[in-house]
C-alpha positions as CSV (number, residue, x, y, z in Angstrom):
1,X,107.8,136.6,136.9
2,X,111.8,136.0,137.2
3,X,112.6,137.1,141.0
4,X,115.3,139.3,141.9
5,X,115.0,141.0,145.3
6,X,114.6,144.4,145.0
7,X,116.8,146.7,147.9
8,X,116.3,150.2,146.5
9,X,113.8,152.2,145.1
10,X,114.2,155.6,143.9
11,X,110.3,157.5,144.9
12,X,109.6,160.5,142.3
13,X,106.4,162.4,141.9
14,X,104.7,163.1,138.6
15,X,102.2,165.4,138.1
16,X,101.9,164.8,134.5
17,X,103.8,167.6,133.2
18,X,106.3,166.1,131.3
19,X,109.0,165.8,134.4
20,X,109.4,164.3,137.7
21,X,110.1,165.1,140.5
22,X,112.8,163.3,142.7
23,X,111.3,162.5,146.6
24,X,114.0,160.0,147.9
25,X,115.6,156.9,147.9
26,X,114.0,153.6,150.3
27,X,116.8,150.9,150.7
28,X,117.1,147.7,152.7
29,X,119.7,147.2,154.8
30,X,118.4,144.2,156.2
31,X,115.0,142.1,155.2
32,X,113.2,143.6,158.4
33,X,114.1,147.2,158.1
34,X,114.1,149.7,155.3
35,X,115.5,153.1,155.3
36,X,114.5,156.1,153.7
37,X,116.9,159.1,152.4
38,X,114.8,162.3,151.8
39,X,115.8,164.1,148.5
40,X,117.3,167.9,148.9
41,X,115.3,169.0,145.9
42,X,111.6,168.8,146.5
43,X,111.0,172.3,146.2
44,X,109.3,172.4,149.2
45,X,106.3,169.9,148.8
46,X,105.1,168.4,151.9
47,X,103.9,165.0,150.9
48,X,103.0,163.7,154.4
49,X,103.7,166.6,156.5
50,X,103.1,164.8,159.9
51,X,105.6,162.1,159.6
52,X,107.8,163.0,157.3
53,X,110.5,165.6,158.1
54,X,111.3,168.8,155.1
55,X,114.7,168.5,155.8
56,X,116.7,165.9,153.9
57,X,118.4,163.2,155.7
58,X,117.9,159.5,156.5
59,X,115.2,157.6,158.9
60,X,114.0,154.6,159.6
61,X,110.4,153.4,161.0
62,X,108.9,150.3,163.0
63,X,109.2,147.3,161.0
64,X,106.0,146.2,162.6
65,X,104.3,149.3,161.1
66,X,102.9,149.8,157.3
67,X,106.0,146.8,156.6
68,X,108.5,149.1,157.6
69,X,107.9,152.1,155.5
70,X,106.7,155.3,155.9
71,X,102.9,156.1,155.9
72,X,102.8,157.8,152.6
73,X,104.5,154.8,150.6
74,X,102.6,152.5,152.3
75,X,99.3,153.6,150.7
76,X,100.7,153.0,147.7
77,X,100.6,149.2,148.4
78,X,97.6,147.4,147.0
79,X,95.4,145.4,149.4
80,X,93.1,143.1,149.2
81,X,92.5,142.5,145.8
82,X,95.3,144.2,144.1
83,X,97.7,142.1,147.2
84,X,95.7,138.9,146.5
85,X,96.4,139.1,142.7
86,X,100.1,139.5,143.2
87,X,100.3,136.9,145.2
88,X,98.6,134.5,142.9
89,X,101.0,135.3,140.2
90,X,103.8,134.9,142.3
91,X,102.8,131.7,143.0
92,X,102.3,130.6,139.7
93,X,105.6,131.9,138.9
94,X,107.0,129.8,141.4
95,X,107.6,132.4,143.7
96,X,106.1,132.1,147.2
97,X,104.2,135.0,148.2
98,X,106.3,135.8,151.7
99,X,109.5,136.2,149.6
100,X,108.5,139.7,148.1
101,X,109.2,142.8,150.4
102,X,107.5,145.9,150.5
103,X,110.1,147.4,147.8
104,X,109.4,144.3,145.7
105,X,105.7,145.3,145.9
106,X,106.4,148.5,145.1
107,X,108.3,148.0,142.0
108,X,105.1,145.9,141.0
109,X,102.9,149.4,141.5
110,X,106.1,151.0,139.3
111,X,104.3,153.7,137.2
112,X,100.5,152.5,137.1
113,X,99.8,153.4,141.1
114,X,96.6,155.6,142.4
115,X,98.0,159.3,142.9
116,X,101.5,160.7,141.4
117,X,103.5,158.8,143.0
118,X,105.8,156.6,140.7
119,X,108.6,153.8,141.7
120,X,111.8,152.7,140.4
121,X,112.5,150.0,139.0
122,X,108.9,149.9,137.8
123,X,108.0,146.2,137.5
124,X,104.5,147.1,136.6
125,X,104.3,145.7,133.0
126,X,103.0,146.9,129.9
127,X,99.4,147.8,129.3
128,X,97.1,146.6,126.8
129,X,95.6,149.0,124.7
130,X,92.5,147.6,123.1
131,X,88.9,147.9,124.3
132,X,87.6,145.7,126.8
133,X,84.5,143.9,127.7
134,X,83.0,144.4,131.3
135,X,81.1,141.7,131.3
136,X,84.3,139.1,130.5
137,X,86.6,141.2,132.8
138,X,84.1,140.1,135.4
139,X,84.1,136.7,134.7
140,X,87.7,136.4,134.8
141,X,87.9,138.5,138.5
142,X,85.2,135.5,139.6
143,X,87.4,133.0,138.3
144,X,90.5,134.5,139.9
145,X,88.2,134.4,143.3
146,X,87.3,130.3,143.0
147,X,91.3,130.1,142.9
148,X,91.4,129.1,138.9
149,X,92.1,131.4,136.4
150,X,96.0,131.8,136.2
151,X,96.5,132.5,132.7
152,X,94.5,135.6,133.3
153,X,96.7,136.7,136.2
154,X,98.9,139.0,134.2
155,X,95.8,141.3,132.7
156,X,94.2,141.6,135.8
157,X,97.4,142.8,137.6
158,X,98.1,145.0,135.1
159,X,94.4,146.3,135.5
160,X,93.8,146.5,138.7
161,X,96.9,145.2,140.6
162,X,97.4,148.7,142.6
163,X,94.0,149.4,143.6
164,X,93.2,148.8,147.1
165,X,89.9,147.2,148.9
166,X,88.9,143.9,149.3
167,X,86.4,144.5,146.3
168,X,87.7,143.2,142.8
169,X,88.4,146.6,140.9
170,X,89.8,147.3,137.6
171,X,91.3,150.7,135.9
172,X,89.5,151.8,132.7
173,X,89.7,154.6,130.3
174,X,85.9,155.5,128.8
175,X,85.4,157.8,126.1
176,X,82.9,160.6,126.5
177,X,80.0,159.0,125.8
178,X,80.6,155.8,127.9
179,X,80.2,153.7,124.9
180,X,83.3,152.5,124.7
181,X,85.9,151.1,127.1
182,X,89.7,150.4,126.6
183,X,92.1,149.4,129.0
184,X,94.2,151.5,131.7
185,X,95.0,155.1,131.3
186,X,95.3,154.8,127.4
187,X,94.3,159.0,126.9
188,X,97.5,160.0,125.3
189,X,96.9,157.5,122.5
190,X,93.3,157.7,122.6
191,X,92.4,161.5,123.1
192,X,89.3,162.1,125.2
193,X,88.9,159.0,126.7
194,X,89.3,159.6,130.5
195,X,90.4,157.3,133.8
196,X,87.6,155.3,135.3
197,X,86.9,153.0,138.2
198,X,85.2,149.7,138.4
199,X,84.1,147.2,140.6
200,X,83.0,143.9,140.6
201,X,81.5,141.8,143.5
202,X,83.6,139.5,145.6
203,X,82.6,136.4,146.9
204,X,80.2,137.7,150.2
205,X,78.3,140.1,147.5
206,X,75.4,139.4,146.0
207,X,74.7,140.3,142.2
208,X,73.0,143.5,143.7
209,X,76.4,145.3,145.0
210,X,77.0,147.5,142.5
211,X,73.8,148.8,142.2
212,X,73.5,149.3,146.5
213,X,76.6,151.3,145.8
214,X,75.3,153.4,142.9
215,X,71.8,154.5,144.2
216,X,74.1,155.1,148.0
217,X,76.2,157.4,145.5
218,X,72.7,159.0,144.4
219,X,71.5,159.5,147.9
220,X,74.7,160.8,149.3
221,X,75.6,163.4,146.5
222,X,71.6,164.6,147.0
223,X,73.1,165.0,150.6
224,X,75.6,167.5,150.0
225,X,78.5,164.8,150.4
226,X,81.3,166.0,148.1
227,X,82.3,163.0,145.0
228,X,83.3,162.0,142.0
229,X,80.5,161.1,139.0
230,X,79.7,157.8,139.2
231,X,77.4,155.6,136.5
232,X,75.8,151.8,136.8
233,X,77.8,150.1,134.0
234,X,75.2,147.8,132.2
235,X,75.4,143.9,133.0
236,X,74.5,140.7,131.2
237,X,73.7,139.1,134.7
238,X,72.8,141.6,137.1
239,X,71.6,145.1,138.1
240,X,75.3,146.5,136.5
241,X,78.6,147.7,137.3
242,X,79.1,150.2,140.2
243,X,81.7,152.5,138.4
244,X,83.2,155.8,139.3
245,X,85.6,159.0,137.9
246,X,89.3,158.5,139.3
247,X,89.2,162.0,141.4
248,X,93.6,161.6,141.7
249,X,93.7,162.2,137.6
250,X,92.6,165.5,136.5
251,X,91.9,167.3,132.8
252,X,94.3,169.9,131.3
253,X,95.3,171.5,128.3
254,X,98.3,169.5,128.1
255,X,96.6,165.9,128.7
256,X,95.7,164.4,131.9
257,X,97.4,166.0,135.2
258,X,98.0,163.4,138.4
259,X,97.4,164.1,141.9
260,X,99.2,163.2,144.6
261,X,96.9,161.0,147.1
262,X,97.9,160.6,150.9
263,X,94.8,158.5,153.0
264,X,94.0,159.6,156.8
265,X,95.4,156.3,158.0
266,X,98.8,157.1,155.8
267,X,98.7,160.5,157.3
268,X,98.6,159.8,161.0
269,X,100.1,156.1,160.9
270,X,97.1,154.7,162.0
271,X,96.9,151.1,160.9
272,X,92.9,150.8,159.3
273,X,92.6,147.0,160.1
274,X,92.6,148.4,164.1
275,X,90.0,150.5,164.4
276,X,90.7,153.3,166.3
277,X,89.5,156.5,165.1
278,X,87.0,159.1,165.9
279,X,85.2,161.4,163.5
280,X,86.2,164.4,165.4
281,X,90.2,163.1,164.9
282,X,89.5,163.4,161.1
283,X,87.6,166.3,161.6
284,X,90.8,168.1,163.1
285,X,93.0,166.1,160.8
286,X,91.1,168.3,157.6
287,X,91.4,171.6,159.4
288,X,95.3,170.8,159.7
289,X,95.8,169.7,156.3
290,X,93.6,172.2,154.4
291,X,93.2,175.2,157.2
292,X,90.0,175.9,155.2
293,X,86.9,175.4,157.0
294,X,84.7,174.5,153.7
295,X,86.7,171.4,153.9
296,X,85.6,170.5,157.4
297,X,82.4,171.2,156.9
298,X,82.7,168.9,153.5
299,X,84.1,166.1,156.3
300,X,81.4,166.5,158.7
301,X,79.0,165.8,155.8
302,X,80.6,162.9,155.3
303,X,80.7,161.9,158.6
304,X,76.8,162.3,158.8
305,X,75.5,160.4,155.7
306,X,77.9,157.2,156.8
307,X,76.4,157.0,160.2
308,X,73.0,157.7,159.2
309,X,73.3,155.7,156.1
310,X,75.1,152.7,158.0
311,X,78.6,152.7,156.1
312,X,80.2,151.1,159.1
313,X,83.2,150.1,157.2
314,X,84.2,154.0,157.5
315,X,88.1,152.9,158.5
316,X,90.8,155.2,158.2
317,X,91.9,154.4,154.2
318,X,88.6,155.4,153.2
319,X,89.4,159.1,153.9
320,X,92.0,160.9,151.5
321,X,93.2,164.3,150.8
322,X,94.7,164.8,147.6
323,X,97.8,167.6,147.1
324,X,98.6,169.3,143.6
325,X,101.8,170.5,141.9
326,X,101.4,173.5,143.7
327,X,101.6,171.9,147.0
328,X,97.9,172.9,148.3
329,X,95.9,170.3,150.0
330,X,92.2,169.0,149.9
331,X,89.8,166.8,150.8
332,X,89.2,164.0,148.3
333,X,85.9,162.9,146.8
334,X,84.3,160.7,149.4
335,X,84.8,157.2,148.0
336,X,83.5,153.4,148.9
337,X,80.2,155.0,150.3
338,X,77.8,151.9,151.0
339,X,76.1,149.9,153.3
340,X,78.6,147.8,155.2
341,X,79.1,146.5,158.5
342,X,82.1,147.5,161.1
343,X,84.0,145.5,163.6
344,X,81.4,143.9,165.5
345,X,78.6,145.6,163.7
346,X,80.1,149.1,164.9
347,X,81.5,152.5,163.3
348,X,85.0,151.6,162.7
349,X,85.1,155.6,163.1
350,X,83.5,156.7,166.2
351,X,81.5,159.8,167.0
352,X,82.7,161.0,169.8
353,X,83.5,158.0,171.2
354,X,80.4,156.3,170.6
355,X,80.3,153.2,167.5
356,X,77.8,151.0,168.2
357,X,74.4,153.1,168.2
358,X,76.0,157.0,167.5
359,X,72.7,159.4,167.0
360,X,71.5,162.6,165.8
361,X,72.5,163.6,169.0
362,X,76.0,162.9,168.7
363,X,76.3,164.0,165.3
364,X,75.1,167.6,166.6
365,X,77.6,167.4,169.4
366,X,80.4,166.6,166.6
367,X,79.6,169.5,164.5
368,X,79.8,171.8,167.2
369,X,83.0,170.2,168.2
370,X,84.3,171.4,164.9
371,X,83.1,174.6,165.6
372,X,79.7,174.7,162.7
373,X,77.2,176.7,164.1
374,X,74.1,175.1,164.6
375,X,72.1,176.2,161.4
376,X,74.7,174.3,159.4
377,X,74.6,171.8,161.8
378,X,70.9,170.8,161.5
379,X,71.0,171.6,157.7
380,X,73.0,168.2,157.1
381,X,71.4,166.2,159.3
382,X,68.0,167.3,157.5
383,X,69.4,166.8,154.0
384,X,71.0,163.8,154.8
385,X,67.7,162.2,156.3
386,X,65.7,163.6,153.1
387,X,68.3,161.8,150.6
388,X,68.4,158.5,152.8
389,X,64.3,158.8,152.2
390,X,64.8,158.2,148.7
391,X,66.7,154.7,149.0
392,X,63.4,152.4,148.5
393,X,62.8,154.3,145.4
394,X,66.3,154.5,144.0
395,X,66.8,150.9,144.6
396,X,63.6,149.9,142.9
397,X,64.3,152.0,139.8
398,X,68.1,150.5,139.5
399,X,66.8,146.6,140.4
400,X,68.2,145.8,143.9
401,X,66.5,142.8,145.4
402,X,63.3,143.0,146.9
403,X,65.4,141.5,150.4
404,X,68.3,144.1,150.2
405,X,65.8,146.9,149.9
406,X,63.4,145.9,152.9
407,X,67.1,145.1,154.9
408,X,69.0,148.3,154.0
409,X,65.5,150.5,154.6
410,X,64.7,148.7,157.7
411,X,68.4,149.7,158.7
412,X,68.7,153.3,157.5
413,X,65.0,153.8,158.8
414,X,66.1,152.9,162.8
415,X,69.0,155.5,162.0
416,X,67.3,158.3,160.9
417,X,64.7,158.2,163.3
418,X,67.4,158.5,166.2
């Protein structure tokens, strides 16, 4: 890694149809702010229409918000894991960490970002293009998390080194079948093989994690909640592999189209380390970005199965909305669905103001806040508690531990009984 600031960065969008799309320029004046020049010919597209102006034209932001960028660039940043792995090979590049700005990280996400949008310069790297084992990826990430590991750095950046979450995740291609497993988005030299997820436990998991977040997949798809497929990856030590469908790469005739990804915390420049959102914000957020009432009632069901399933890590990056050439928004797949604890054992999303113990009760209230009429209303609540009553049998069949099942149950049993 031979550093050489980076002070501009030209933003396109690629859809996958052979051209891009120029968004604007980001340039640093100075190392604490960065300015952004809006490009005359987006042909309309609105890629953060609350905080970013249609007209072309320059701005600036807080420095002391999203490092200085706008909301939508931001969430292109890695975190956790994708930010820790950077930083390791930084270091063992010589290069300390708090040297690399924003623009410098997003040169790093280059091409190989979630969504479709791409930087320049792209300092990404080359992909490999062989098949993989799971099992040694694994290993590796575990190594990389004892603080050893450096001559692995570079394959695990280029794997997973724009993924966000604190959860060690890497970006796979699997053929049809799901027999075999190659590295990155390799489907235009390997046709059918499509983009995958996967996700491997960090230090404060226990073997068990993937599989919790599997049979939570299970439950919350037999609720009604809207996501991607999802599949226990087989493991030599273990339950397995919690994996998942990318929902921002899509099929076509032509190959594989990208979409463009935006998360409610991007969106409202709401910084997700701070919890302060309520259910009913997102709720409204979805009727403004989609002004399609099928997608609030797909947001409300998310809502319910994370409160009565006790996903208190419910911040505001782990709600999306995706946008396609066309310039029509969505709500994405619901995504990092699982039991988890909030700040001080809360929501990090409140219903109605409520986080610590939110109930039924306020659940009904929140639907008819969003204006679903009370059949609808009760409908999800009852499906949500039926699929929850499945999580001792689930978790059995797909080997969670005997303590995770009587802990999660004991949990998701006081919450549906309120």
């Amino acid at each position: 890694m031979n550093y050489s600031p980076v002070s501009q960065i030209t933003v396109s969008l690629d859809f996958g149809e052979g051209s891009t799309i120029q968004v604007g320029r980001l340039a640093s004046a100075e190392r604490e702010k960065i300015y952004f020049e809006h490009s005359p010919i987006l042909r309309g597209l609105r890629i953060s229409p609350l905080h970013l102006p249609p007209e072309s034209g320059l701005m600036t932001l807080d420095p002391m918000l999203f490092e200085g960028l706008p909301g939508v660039f931001y969430d292109s940043l890695p975190d956790g894991w994708g930010r820790l792995l950077l930083d390791r090979l930084a270091r063992s590049k010589g290069v300390a960490p708090s040297q690399l700005t924003a623009l410098d990280r997003l040169a790093h996400v280059g091409h190989s970002g979630m969504g479709a949008l791409v930087y320049e310069p792209d300092l990404s790297g080359d992909r490999p293009s062989d098949a993989l084992d799971i099992d040694d990826l694994a290993l590796k990430t575990e190594q990389v998390l004892r603080g050893s590991a450096e001559d692995v750095l570079e394959e695990l950046v280029a794997l997973g080194g724009s993924s966000a979450g604190a959860r060690p995740k890497a970006m796979i291609s699997v053929n049809p079948s799901g027999s075999q497993i190659i590295y990155g988005e390799d489907n235009k030299r390997r046709k059918g093989y499509v983009p995958w997820l996967v996700k491997f436990p960090n230090t404060q998991d226990g073997p068990d994690a993937g599989a919790i977040e599997y049979v939570y997949s299970l439950m919350a798809k037999e609720a009604g909640v809207f996501m991607s497929e999802t599949r226990l990856f087989p493991a030599k030590n273990g339950p397995g592999y919690f994996t998942t469908r990318r929902f921002d790469r899509k099929e076509s005739e032509g190959g594989m189209t990208r979409l463009h990804v935006h998360t409610a915390g991007g969106l409202l420049h709401s910084d997700f380390r701070i919890p302060s959102l309520d259910y009913e914000d997102l709720l409204a957020l979805t009727e403004i970005m989609t002004r399609d009432m099928r997608e609030v009632e797909k947001m409300y069901r998310h809502a319910v199965f994370n409160v009565m399933s006790h996903n208190r890590d419910d911040h505001a990056k782990n709600f999306s909305f995706v946008m396609d050439f066309k310039g029509e928004w969505k709500l994405s797949p619901a995504y990092d669905i699982t039991f988890s604890s909030g700040p001080g054992g809360q929501q990090s999303t409140t219903v109605l103001g409520e986080g610590k113990d939110p109930s039924s009760e306020n659940l009904r209230a929140l639907g008819k806040k969003a204006n679903l009429d009370n059949k609808t209303i009760a409908q999800i609540i009852e499906s949500t508690r039926d699929a929850l009553g499945e999580w001792k049998t689930l978790a059995r069949q797909h080997n969670v531990s005997r303590t995770n099942i009587k802990l999660i149950g004991d949990a998701i049993g006081r919450l549906t009984r309120s």
